[in-house]
N, C-alpha and C positions, 0 to 999 in steps of 0.2 A: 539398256537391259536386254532386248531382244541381240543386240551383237555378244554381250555376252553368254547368253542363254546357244548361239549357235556356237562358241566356244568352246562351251562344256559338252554341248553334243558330238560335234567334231571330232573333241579330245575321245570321249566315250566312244564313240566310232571306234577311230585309230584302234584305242588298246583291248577291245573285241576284237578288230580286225588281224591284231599283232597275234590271240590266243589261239582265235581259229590258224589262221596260217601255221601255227606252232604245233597245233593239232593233226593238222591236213600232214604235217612233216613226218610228226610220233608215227601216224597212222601206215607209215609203209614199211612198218614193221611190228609186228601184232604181241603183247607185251600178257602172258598170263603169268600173273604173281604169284597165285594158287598153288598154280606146277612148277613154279621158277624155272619155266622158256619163254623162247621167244621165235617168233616165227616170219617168215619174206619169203616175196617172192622171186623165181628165176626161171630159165630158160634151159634146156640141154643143149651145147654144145657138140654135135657128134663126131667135131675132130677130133676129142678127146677120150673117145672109145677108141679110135684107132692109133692112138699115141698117148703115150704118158705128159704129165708135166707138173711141175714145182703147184700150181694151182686150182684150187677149187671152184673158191667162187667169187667173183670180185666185180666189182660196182662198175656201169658202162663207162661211169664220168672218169675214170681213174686213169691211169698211162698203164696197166695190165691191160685193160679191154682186149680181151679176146684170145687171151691166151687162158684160160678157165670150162673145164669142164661145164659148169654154170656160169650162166649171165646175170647181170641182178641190175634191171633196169633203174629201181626206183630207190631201195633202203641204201642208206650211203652208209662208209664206214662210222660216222660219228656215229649216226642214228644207234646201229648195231652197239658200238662200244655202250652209248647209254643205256640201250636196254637192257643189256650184259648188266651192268652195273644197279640198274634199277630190282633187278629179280635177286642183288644180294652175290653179283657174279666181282670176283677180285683179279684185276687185273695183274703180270707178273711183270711187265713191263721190265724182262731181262737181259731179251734180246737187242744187242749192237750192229753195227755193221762192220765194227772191228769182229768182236767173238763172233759171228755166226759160222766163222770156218772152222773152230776148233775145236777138237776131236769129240770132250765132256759135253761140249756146250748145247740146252737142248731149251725148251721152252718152259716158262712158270706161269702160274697162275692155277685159279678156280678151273678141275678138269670139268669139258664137256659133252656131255653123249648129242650125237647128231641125227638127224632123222630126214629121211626125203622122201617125201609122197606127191600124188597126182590125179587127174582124174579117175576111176577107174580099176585105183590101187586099194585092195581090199581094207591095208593097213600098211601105216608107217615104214619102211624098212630103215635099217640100222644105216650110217654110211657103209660101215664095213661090206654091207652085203651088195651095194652098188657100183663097191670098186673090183677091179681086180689090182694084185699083187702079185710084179713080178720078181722071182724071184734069182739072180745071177749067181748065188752063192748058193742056193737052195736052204734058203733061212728065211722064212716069212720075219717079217720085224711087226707087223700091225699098225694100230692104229690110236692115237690117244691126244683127243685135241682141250689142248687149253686155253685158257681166257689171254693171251698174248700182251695186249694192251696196244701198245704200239702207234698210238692214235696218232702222234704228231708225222708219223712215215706213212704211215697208209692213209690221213685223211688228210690235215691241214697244210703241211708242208711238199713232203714228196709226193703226195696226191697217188700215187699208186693205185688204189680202190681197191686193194687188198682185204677180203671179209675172212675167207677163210683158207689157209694153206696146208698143204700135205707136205710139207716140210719145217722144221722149227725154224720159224720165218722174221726178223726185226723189221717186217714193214706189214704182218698180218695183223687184222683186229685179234685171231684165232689160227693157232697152227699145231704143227702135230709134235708133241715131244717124243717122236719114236725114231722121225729121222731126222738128221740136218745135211748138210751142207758137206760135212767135212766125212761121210759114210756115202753121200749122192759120188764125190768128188773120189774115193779112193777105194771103198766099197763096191761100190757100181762101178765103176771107169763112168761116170760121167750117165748113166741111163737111167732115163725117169724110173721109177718103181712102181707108180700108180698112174691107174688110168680106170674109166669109166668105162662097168661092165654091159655091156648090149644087152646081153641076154637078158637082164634085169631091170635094167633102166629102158623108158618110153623111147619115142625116136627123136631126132633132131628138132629142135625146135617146139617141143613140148614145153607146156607151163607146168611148174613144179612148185609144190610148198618146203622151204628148207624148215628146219626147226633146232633150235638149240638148247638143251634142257641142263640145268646142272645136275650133275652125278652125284648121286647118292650116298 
């Protein structure tokens, strides 16, 4: 009796032990239903005020590490994807690696509005107001990020760490259907178009709140 009574305990152990761990995971990324966002944490990158790049913000574990405006130590792509999806967010899951050069080709899914605060910061700012845009053509294009999907490129497979991109991206959880690939490549000759704005954003190595809301 007593060997099976520490049986049952053990067992009950375990599968607390399994929910918390499941919990501790959910929790590095802060999930309001209420407002259908979601919210992580990251770091500023200040190479990235002084240079543009394909990249937002993407996870340290990833093969991006470091080429991101933001760092994002802890929320992995999956996480994000699920909470995306938990708040009601639809992935478009349309971007290839064949189509992302072609000319139409832009990103699908649930759009969403982005937000990035910090100590200190009175209030939320929009992404838009954290970047700058340059512009080659003298055409601002903007900005307009959608639920991407992408999960088996940016988390399980090519591990990328890809969370969010400023370009219509097949390995972002979230990228921007305003540019791709095939306007970086013949639009630009080749030159980033976004890059983190100084003036606005804290300094290198700041801890920052991202937030991901869907649009209304």
């Amino acid at each position: 009796m007593k060997r099976h009574s520490k049986i049952l305990i053990s067992a009950v152990l375990a599968f607390f032990g399994l929910i918390i761990g499941q919990a501790q995971a959910a929790s590095n990324v802060t999930v309001d239903a209420a407002n259908k966002s979601i919210s992580f944490q990251a770091t500023v990158n200040g190479a990235y005020m002084k240079e543009g790049s394909w990249h937002l913000a993407v996870y340290e574990g990833g093969t991006n590490k470091g080429k991101s405006l933001f760092s994002v130590a802890k929320a992995t792509p999956e996480e994000v994807h699920k909470a995306l999806e938990d708040i009601g967010g639809k992935p478009g899951d349309n971007m290839t690696s064949t189509n992302v050069g072609q000319p139409n080709v832009k990103v699908k899914g649930t759009s969403l509005d982005v937000y990035v605060s910090w100590d200190g910061q009175s209030e939320p700012l929009k992404l838009q107001n954290v970047l700058k845009e340059l512009k080659p053509n003298k055409k601002a294009t903007g900005i307009d990020i959608k639920f991407g999907g992408n999960l088996s490129d940016a988390g399980k497979s090519a591990g990328t760490g890809c969370i969010i991109c400023m370009y219509s991206c097949p390995a972002g959880i979230t990228s921007n259907a305003k540019m791709n690939s095939h306007k970086l490549t013949n639009q630009d000759k080749g030159a980033y178009r976004y890059l983190g704005n100084s003036a606005k954003l804290p300094k290198d190595g700041t801890e920052v709140t991202i937030t991901l809301k869907i649009k209304k």
